[in-house]
Structures are given as structure tokens and as C-alpha cells.
C-alpha positions in Angstrom: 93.2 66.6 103.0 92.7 62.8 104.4 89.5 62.4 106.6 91.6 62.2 109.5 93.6 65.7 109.4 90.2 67.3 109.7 89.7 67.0 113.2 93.1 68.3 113.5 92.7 71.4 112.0 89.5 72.3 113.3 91.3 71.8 117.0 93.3 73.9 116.4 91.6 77.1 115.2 89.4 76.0 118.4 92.4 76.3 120.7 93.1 79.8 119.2 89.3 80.6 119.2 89.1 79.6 123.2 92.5 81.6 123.8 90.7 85.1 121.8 87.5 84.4 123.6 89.4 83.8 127.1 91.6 87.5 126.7 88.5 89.4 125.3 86.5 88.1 127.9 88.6 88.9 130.4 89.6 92.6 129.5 85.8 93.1 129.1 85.2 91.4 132.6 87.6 93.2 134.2 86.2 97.0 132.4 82.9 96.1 133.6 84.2 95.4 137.5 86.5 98.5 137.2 89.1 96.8 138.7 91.1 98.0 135.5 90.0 101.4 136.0 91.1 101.7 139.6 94.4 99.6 139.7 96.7 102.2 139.6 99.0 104.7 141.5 96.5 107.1 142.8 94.1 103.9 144.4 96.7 102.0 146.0 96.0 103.2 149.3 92.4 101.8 149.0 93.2 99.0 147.4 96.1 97.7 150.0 93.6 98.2 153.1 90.8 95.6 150.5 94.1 93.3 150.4 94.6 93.6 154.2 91.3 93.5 155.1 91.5 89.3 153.2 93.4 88.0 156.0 95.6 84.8 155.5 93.7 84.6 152.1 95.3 87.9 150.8 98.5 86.1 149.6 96.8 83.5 147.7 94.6 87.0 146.6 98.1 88.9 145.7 99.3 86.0 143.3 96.0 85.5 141.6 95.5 89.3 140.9 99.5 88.9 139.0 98.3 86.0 136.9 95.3 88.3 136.1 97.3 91.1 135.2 99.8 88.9 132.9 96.9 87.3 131.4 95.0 90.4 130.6 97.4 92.7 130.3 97.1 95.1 133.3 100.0 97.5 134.1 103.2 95.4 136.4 104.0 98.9 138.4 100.7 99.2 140.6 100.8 95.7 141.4 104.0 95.4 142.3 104.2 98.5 144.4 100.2 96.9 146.0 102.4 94.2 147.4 104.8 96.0 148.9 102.6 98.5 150.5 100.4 95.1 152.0 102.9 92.9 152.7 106.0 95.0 153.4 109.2 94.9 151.3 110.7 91.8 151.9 107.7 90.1 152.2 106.4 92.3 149.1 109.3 90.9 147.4 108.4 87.4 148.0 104.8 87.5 146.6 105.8 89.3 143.5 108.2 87.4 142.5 105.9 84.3 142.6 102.6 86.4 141.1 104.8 87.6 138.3 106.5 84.9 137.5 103.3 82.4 137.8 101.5 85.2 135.2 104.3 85.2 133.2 104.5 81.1 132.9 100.8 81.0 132.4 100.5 83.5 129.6 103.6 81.6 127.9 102.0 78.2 127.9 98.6 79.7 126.7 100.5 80.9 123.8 102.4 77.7 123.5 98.9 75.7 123.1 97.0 77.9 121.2 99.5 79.4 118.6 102.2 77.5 118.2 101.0 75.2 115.8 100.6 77.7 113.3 103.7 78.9 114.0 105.9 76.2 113.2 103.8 76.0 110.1 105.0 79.4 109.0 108.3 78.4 110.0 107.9 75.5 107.7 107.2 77.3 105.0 109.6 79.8 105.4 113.2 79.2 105.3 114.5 82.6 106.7 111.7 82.4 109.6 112.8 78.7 110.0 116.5 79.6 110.7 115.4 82.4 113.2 112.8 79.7 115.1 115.8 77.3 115.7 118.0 80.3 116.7 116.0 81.2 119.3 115.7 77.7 120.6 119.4 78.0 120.8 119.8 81.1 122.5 116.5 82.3 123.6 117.7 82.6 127.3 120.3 85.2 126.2 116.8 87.0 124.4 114.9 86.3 127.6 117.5 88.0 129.7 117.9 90.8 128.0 114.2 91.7 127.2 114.0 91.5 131.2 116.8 93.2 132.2 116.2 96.3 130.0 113.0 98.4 131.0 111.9 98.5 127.3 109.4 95.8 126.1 106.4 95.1 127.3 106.4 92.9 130.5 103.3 91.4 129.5 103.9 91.5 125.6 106.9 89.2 126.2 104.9 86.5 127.9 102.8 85.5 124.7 105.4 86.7 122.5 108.0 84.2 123.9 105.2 81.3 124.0 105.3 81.1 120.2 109.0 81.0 120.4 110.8 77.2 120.7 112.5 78.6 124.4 111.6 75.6 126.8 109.5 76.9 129.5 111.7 75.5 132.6 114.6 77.9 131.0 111.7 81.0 130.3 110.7 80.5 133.7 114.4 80.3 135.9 116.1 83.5 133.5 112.7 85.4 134.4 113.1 84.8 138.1 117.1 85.9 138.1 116.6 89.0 135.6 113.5 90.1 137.1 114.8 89.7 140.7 117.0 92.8 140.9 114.0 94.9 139.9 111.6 93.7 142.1 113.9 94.5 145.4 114.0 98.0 143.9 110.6 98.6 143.5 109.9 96.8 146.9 112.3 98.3 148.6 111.2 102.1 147.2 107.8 102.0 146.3 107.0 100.2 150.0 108.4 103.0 152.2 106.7 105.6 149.5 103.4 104.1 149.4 102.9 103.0 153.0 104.4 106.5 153.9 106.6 104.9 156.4 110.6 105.5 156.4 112.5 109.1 155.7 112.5 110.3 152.4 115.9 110.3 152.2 116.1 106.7 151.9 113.4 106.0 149.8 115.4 108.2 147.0 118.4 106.3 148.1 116.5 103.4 147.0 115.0 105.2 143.7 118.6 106.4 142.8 119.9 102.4 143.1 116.9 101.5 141.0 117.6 104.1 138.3 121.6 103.1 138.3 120.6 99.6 138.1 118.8 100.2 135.2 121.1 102.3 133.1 123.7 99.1 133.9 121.2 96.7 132.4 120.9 98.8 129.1 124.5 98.6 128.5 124.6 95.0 128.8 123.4 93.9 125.6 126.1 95.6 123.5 128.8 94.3 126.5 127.6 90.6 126.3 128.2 90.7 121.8 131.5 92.1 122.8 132.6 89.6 125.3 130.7 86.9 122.7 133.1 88.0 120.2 136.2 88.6 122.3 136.1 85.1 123.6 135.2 83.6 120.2 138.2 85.1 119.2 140.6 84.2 121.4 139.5 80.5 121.5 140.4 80.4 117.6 136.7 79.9 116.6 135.1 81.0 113.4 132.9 83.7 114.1 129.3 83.9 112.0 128.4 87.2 110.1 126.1 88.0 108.2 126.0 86.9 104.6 123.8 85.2 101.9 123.8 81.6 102.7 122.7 78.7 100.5 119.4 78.0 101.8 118.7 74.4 103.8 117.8 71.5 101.8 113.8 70.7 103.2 112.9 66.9 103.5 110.3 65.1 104.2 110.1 61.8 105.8 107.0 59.6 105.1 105.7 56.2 105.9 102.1 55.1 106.7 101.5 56.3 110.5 104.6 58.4 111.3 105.0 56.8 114.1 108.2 54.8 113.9 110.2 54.8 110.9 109.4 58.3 109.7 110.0 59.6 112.9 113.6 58.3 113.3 114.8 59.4 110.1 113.4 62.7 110.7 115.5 63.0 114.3 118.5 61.2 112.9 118.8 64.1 110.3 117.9 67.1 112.7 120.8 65.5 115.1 123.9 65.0 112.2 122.7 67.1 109.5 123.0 70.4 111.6 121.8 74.0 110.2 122.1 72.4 106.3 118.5 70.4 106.6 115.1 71.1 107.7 113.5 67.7 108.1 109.9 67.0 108.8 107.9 63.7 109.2 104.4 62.8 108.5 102.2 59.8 107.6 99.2 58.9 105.8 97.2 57.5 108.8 98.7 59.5 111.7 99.0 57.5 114.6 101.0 57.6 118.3 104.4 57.1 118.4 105.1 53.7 118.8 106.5 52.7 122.1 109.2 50.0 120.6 110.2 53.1 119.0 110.8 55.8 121.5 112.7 52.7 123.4 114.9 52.3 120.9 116.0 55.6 120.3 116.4 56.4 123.9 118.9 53.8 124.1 120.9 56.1 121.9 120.2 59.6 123.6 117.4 60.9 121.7 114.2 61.7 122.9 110.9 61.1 120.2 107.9 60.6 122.8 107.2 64.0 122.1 106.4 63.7 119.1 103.0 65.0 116.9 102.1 63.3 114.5 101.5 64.6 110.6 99.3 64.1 107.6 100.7 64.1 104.2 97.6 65.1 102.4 97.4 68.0 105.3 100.8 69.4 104.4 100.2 68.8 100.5 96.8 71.3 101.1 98.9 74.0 103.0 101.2 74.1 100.2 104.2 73.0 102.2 107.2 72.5 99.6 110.0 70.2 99.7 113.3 69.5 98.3 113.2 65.8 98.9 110.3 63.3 99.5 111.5 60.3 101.0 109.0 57.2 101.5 110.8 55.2 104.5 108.0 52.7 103.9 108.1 48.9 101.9 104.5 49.6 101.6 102.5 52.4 100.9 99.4 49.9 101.9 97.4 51.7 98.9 98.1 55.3 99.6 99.2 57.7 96.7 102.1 60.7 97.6 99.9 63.9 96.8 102.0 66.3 94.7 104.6 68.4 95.7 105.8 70.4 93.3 109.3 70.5 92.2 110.4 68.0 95.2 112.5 65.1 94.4 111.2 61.2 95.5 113.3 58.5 96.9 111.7 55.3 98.5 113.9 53.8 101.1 111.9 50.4 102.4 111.9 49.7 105.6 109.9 47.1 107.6 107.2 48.4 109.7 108.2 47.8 113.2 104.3 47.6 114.4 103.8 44.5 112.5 106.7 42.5 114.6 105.5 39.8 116.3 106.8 37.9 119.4 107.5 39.8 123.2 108.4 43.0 123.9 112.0 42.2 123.8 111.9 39.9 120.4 109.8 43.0 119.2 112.5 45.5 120.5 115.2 43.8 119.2 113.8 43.9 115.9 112.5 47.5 115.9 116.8 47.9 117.4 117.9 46.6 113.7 114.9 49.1 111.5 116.6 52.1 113.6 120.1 51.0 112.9 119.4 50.6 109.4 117.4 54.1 109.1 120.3 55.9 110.7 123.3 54.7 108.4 120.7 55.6 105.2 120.1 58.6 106.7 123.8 59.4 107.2 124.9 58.2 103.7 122.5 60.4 102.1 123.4 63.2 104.2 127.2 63.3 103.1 126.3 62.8 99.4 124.4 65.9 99.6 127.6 67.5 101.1 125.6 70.8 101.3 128.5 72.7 102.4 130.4 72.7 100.0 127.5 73.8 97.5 
């Protein structure tokens, strides 16, 4: 491993250290103040009059006590049912929806920063668990809806769990706020009149009764929304995927001295025409920034690499990665050696390194234009001699 992919490493084992260290710390915090012991059914009467007694702060309280609860895993029912007893149910209905749904986003991007790294390292090495990753990118907000809608996985479980998971956080957040909306009015709704011991009883198992048929609806929908997936599939003449031993994707490689330009555009112009039959990668010898000549040029065509994270080669080589193809995008290695990769294939395509142009931003734009153009017809030519279909 290179010098510089040390650093890297040990940041990231420090993010997942800090994450450990913030839950533990947190869970035994809140033990010790015995908040965790008393936030239940049975307190909630003593525990709305604390909230009251706050004042115009008890809002900014509520929220803060939901992204406590998301973070460190402290039950959804008490805390939903506090806010409705304190604030009513329509205003009850307000609060928790932002509480839970600020938890919920920042337990996701705590598991985004401190795990996900090493998850798309698994994924990298594992061509089943790669195909999965990518499918949930796809369709994670069908995965996010259900897993709200039903009343079976952990509320809090799903936060971190969806985190690791390739599902943007903007689509996370707006299918949590729909799917979770109809449940919150329940519990509002019931639980406020229960608690607060306002409003006849008959209503307030009015309310229960809508909650309970709302959720039996939501546990059929999974198996309704596969049939109407199918059904309209179907009907529009499309080829419907099963389930079958596939040949696996061919893994590539991209690699020129910084991954930063080159590297990087093959690797995109691949994932964009190459579909579900490649898993391409880039990396560098010197990681570096993405060049900005480069993310420029390949906006101009409707992809998107300012993104991007750079790679070390000799990193990849120590974690055993494994390729089908290595392929050096670079005229010059500038002294660098490939490390080995067993049983992967090397082709050298040379390219000029669009860092060295000289001249003003357009001259060196213009220029960096022509390297992209170039990269993507290679990459395209190679693609359809693989032909991987038809394998």
C-alpha cells in the first residue's frame, strides 16, 4: 500500500470508531440519566407536564428528544404519543413528523459517513452483493416504502440500515415523510385523546380501529405492488426478469496516475453504456481531486463526476480486490509499476494527461473536450467486442 492510501485507511476506521464511540456513549449517557428508563407508556403523564413546563422552547425540546431516540435507539411509540399528549393532535402531528423524520435523516447520514466505505468495498469484492447494492440504488424507494408502511422492521434499525444502502438521502427522506404520515395521524389522533384523557372513548377506538385497518391495508401492499409490477410489465410487452443463474459481470479497472481525469471518464462512460454486464472502478497511483477541466467536460454531456473519490491502486491490490481487466488509460505510468492482480487481463490505452495542458481555461478545456471524446469511443469499442450478452 502507497504512502499516501495510509491516511486513508486509518480515516476511515476513525470515522467508524467516532460513530461506535458516539452510540455507546450515548445509550450509556442516557442509562445513567434514566431518561431511557422512564420514557415509556406508564411516565407519559409526568413527562408531558416537564415538556409543558419548557414553554416556547418545548418544540425545539420535542424534535431534539426524536433525533435522540433515532440515534440511540429509544422506542418511536412513547415519543410519539408525548407529543400528542403536549402539543395536541394536530399540532402533535406536526412535531413528529419533523422529530422523526430529522432522527431518521440523521442516523442515515451517520451510517452513510462512517460505514459506507467499507461497504462498497464488500460490494466490490462481491459480485452477488454488487448486483444487490446497485438494485437497491434503483429501487430502494419501493424498499423504503414498504419497510415504512408495514409495522414490522425496526423504525430505528432501518435508519442505519438504509445509510449503508446507495438510496439518495433526498428520496430516503420524501418516501419516509409520505409512508410514515398516515401513521402518525393515527397515533396522534388516538393516543392524544387517550393520554391527555380528553374526548369519549368511543372515539378514541374509532380512531384505534382506523389505525388497525390501516395497517392490515399496508401489509397487503407488498404482494399487490409485484402484482400490478408484473401485470403492467406484461401488458406493455416487456421482458420480465426471473430468477436464474446469470453469467457474472465482467470487473474492470480503470487506472492512470491520479484518477482524476482520464480514469475517471472511462470508468463513468462504462457504468452509463455498459449497463448491468460491467462493474467498472477507477483508481490512481497518486490519488488526487478531480480535475475541474474534467468534471466540465463531462457535464457538457449529462454526466456528473465532481463527486468523485479518489482510489489507490496499491490500496486495492492489498485488499485483494480482483479484476477481469486492467486497463492503464495513461501514456505514462511516470515510474509507477501495476501491483499484481491475479488472473486479470492488462490493456494500456494512452491517453494525454489533461493536467499538463497548457494555455487558458478554454484552450485547456478544449483540449481536455478531445481526451474525453477519445476515452469514450475506446470505451465503447471495447464494450461491444466483449459483447457479454451473448456469452
Amino acid at each position: 500500500m502507497s504512502n499516501q492510501e495510509t491516511p486513508r485507511r486509518r480515516r476511515s476506521w476513525l470515522r467508524i470508531g467516532a460513530l461506535a464511540a458516539l452510540v455507546i456513549g450515548g445509550l450509556v449517557g442516557l442509562r445513567a440519566s434514566g431518561l431511557s428508563q422512564h420514557l415509556n407508556l406508564e411516565n407519559l403523564q409526568g413527562l408531558s407536564q416537564t415538556v409543558r413546563d419548557l414553554g416556547w422552547v418545548a418544540p425545539l425540546a420535542y424534535v431534539l428528544l426524536w433525533v435522540v431516540a433515532c440515534l440511540f435507539f429509544l422506542p418511536g411509540l412513547p415519543v410519539t404519543l408525548l407529543g400528542a399528549a403536549v402539543f395536541g393532535a394536530w399540532w402533535g402531528m406536526l412535531w413528529v413528523t419533523i422529530g422523526a423524520n430529522l432522527g431518521a435523516a440523521m442516523a442515515f447520514l451517520a451510517a452513510r459517513y462512517a460505514l459506507r466505505p467499507l461497504v462498497e468495498s464488500w460490494a466490490a469484492q462481491n459480485n452477488q452483493f454488487q448486483k444487490i447494492d446497485q438494485g437497491v440504488a434503483r429501487h430502494g424507494w419501493r424498499m423504503v416504502m414498504i419497510t415504512r408502511l408495514v409495522p414490522l422492521f425496526p423504525f430505528n434499525l432501518q435508519n442505519y440500515a438504509y445509510g449503508l444502502t446507495k438510496i439518495p438521502l433526498r428520496t430516503f427522506v420524501i418516501v419516509s415523510v409520505i409512508c410514515m404520515l398516515p401513521a402518525t395521524v393515527a397515533y396522534c389522533l388516538a393516543g392524544g385523546a387517550l393520554v391527555s384523557g380528553q374526548g369519549d372513548i368511543k372515539r378514541t377506538l374509532l380512531y384505534f380501529a382506523a389505525a388497525a385497518v390501516f395497517f392490515a391495508f399496508a401489509s397487503l401492499l407488498p404482494g399487490w405492488i409485484k402484482k400490478r409490477y408484473l401485470n403492467a410489465s406484461a401488458a406493455a410487452g416487456e421482458k420480465i426478469p426471473v430468477l436464474r443463474e446469470a453469467r457474472p459481470p465482467i470487473r474492470v479497472l480503470f487506472v492512470c496516475v491520479h484518477n482524476s481525469a482520464r480514469s475517471v471518464m472511462a470508468e463513468h462512460f462504462l457504468r452509463r453504456h455498459g449497463g448491468t454486464s460491467f462493474l467498472p472502478e477507477s483508481a490512481g497511483f497518486e490519488p488526487g481531486d478531480v480535475l475541474p477541466a474534467a468534471v466540465e467536460a463531462m457535464k457538457e454531456i449529462g454526466l456528473d463526476i465532481s463527486a468523485h473519490k479518489a482510489q489507490g491502486v496499491y490500496e486495492l491490490a492489498e485488499m485483494g480486490r480482483t479484476y477481469d481487466y486492467i486497463i492503464a488509460v495513461c501514456s505514462d505510468l511516470h515510474g509507477h509499476c501495476l501491483p499484481d492482480f491475479p488472473g486479470a487481463k492488462i490493456l494500456h490505452w494512452p491517453f494525454p494527461e489533461p493536467s499538463t495542458f497548457a494555455g487558458s481555461w478554454e484552450e485547456r478545456l478544449a483540449r481536455t473536450r478531445n481526451v474525453r471524446d477519445q476515452i469514450q469511443q475506446a470505451t465503447l469499442r471495447w464494450a461491444a467486442e466483449q459483447n457479454p450478452a451473448q456469452g
